[in-house]
N, C-alpha and C positions, 0 to 999 in steps of 0.2 A: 592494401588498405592499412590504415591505423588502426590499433586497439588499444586498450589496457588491461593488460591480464592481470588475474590472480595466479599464482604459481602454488601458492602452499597454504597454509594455515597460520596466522597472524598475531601476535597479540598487540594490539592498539596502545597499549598502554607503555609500550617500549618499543615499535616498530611503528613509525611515523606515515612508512613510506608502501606500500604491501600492494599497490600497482605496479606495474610495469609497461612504458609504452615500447609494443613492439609492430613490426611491420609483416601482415600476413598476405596470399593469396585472397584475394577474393572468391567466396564462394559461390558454387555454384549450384543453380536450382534446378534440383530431381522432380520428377513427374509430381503436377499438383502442388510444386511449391511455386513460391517467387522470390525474387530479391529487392531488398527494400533500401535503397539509398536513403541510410538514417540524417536526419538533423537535429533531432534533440533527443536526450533520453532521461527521464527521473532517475532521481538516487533515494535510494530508499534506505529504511534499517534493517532491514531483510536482508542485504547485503551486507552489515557489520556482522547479523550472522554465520554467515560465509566466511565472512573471511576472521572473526573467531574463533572456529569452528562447532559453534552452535547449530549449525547445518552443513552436511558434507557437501559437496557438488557432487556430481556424476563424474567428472575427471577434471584433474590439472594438468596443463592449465586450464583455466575456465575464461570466457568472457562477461564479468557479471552485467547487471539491467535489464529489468522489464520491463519501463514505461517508456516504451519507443516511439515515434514520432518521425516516418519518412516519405519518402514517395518510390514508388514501384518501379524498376528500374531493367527488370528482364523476370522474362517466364517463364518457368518449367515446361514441359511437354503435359500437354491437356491441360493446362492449368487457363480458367477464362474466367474467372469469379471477376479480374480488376485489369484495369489496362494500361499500359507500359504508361509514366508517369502521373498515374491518380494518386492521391496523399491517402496512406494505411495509417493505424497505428495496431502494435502488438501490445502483448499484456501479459502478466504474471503464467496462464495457459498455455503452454505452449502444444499441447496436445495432452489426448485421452483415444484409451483403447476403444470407444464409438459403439461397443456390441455389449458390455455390463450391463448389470439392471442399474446401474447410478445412471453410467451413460443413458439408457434408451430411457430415463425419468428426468432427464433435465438435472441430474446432479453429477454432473463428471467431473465436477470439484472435489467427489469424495472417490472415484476411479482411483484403482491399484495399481493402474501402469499411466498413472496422471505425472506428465512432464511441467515441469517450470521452466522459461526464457529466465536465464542468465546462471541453472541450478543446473537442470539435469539437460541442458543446450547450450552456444552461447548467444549472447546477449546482446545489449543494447551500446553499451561502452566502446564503440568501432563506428566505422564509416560505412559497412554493408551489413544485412543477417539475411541469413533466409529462413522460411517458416513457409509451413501448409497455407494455403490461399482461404481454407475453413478455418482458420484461427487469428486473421488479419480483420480491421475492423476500416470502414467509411468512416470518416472524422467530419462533423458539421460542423460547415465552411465560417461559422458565426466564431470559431477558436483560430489564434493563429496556434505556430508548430508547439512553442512552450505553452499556452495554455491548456492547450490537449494534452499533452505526457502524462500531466499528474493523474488527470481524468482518469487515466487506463488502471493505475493499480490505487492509487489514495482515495481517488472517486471511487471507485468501484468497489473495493473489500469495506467502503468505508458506507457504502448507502446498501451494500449487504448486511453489514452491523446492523444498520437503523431498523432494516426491513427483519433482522433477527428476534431484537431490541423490542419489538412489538407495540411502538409506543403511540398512543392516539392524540390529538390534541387535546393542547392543555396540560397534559402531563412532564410535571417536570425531568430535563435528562439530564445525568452529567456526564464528563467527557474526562480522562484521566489521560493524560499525557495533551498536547497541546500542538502536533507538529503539522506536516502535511494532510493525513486524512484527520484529525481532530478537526480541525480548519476549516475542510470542507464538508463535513457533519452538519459545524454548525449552520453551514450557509444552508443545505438542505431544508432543517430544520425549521429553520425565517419562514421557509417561502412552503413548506410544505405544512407545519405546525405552528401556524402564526402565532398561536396561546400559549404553548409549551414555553417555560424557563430553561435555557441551558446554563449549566452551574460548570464550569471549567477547573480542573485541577492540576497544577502546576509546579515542579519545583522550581521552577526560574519565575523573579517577578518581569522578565522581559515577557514571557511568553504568557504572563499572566496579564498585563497591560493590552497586548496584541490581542486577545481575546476578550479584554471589555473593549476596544478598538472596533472589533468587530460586531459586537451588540451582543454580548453573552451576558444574561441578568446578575451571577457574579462568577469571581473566580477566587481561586484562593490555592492555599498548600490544602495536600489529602490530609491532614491534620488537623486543619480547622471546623470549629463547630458549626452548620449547616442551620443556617433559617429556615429550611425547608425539607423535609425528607424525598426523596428521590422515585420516580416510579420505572427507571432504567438506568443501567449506564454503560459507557461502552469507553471499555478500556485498551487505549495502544501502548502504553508504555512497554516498556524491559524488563519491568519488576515485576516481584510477587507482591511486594509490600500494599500495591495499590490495590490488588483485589481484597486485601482484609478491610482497608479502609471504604474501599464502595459496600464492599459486604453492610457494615456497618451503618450505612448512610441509605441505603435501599428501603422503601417503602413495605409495610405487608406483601406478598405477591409478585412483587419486584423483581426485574432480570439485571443481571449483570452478562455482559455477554465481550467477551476475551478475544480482540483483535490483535491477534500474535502468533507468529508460524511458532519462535520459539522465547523461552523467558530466560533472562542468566540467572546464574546458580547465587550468585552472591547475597540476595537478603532471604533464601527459600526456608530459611528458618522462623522467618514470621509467622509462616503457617503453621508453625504450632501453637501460637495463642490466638489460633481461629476456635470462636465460641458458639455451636451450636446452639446453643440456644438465642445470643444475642447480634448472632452473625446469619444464620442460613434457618432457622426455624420461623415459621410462617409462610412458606411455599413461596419462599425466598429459590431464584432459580440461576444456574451460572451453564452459559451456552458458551463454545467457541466457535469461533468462525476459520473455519477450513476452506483454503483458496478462492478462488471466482470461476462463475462459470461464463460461458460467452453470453450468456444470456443476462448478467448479471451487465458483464461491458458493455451490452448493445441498450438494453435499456436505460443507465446512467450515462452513456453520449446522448442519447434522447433528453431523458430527463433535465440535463443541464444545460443543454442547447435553450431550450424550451422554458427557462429560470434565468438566464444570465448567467448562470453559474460560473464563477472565473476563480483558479485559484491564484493566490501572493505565493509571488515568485524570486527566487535569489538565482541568478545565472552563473556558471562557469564555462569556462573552456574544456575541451576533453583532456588536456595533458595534466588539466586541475583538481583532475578526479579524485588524489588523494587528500587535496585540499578541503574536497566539498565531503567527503566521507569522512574526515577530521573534526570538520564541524559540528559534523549530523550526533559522532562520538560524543562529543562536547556541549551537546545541549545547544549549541549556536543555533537556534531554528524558529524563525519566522515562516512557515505558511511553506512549501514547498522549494528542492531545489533541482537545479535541472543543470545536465551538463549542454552545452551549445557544439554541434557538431559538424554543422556545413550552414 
């Protein structure tokens, strides 16, 4: 099969190129897994962290991707959950130790021996994966293959935010960073908090445009003075810089709540002119959001099935994956991208 690997640790800003297509073995499925003839897979920024090294992998080389999108293509031994050509999709989860008190509470997002697809396995970026048949998801038939992918990890850590976020109608959100789950936040939002204003924050005026495009009451740089104070916000960006500024814009009681595995290092200095009194006083509250659990995936295929929920899409080919990760580097980002694989 095709893939594109990581081999090492990268810096993006002088190594263009930090894929590899190379030709492997197809693998094969152990008791209770399957294998999944991928077609599409999201590119995330979770992966710039990778290949940064903002986050290590489990070994190099690695396969990175976790919004997979295929169809089932052989079975392990015992494995009956899905039948040889039903459409799966996989997700940022790629397994959990099942016997923890997170595990047996429905949180095995916060599990000690909690696995990542394309981190501590590989991934999505290939033409086969295999994965446990309890961590593979039904995709409702209302998405073709590219609308679902995003679903699995931007939908899903991104209607975790909201459901974190605690936010009722009516009450104003903002959104800091603007990319694939920003995006589909706000669609959420529309259909779930019709009253609610979402307030968009942006360093690029493209991605600021794309988001009153999509009915966001306004948008702007995290800089700018705010018509309105905020009663959440839920931030995806890279930076630090952006949690002073939601700090700042957050209502009395207000959450800010931190959709980020990890942040770079380069403005962490802002946080010293973070001001207690004018930033986090007033039971002003700052949450992160720590992976997804499956329960998290199964109910957000529900829920957007059941909404129309569709994410804006940018396609590549697989050999273009460091084209599309280039982008992502670059702030190029309209609404989701997705590699095309069969």
């Amino acid at each position: 099969m095709r893939a594109m690997v990581l081999k090492g640790k990268f810096d993006l800003l002088r190594d263009k190129f930090p894929l590899d297509i190379v030709d492997r073995p197809v693998p094969i499925p152990q008791a209770k897994e399957i294998l999944v003839k991928i077609a599409v897979c999201g590119v995330c920024h979770t992966e710039l962290d990778e290949i940064e090294g903002r986050m290590t992998p489990a070994k190099f080389p690695i396969i990175l991707g976790h919004q997979i999108l295929g169809h089932v293509e052989d079975l392990g031994v015992s494995a009956s959950r899905f039948k040889i050509g039903e459409r799966v999709g996989i997700a940022w989860i790629y397994s959990a130790c099942g016997i923890c008190k997170h595990c047996r509470t429905g949180k095995e997002n916060l599990c000690n021996e909690f696995k990542a697809t394309g981190r501590d396995a590989d991934g999505g970026y290939a033409e086969h994966i295999v994965v446990s048949e309890e961590y593979a998801y039904r995709i409702p038939e209302v998405f073709s293959d590219a609308e679902a992918a995003p679903l699995l990890c931007a939908g899903a850590i991104g209607y975790r935010s909201l459901k974190l976020a605690d936010l009722h109608d009516g009450e104003n959100v903002g959104l800091t960073g603007f990319g694939a789950s920003g995006h589909l936040v706000l669609k959420i939002v529309q259909h779930q908090y019709p009253r609610s204003k979402v307030f968009v924050f942006s360093r690029t005026e493209a991605e600021r445009q794309f988001a009153r495009g999509l009915g966001a009451f306004w948008a702007g740089d995290g800089e700018d003075e705010l018509p309105e104070k905020l009663h959440a916000v839920i931030d995806t960006t890279p930076a630090w810089k952006p949690i002073v500024e939601a700090l700042k814009n957050l209502e009395s009681g207000g959450r800010l709540v931190v959709n980020a595995i990890r942040k770079e290092d380069g403005d962490k200095d802002v946080l010293l002119n973070l001001n207690y009194q004018r930033d986090l006083w007033m039971e002003k509250e700052i949450k992160s959001v720590a992976n997804i659990t499956r329960r998290d995936v199964e109910d957000f295929l529900k829920l957007a099935a059941s909404l129309s929920i569709r994410p804006e899409i940018q396609e590549y080919p697989l050999d273009e994956a460091n084209a599309a990760l280039m982008d992502l580097k670059n702030r190029k980002i309209l609404g989701a991208k997705i590699l095309r694989i069969a």
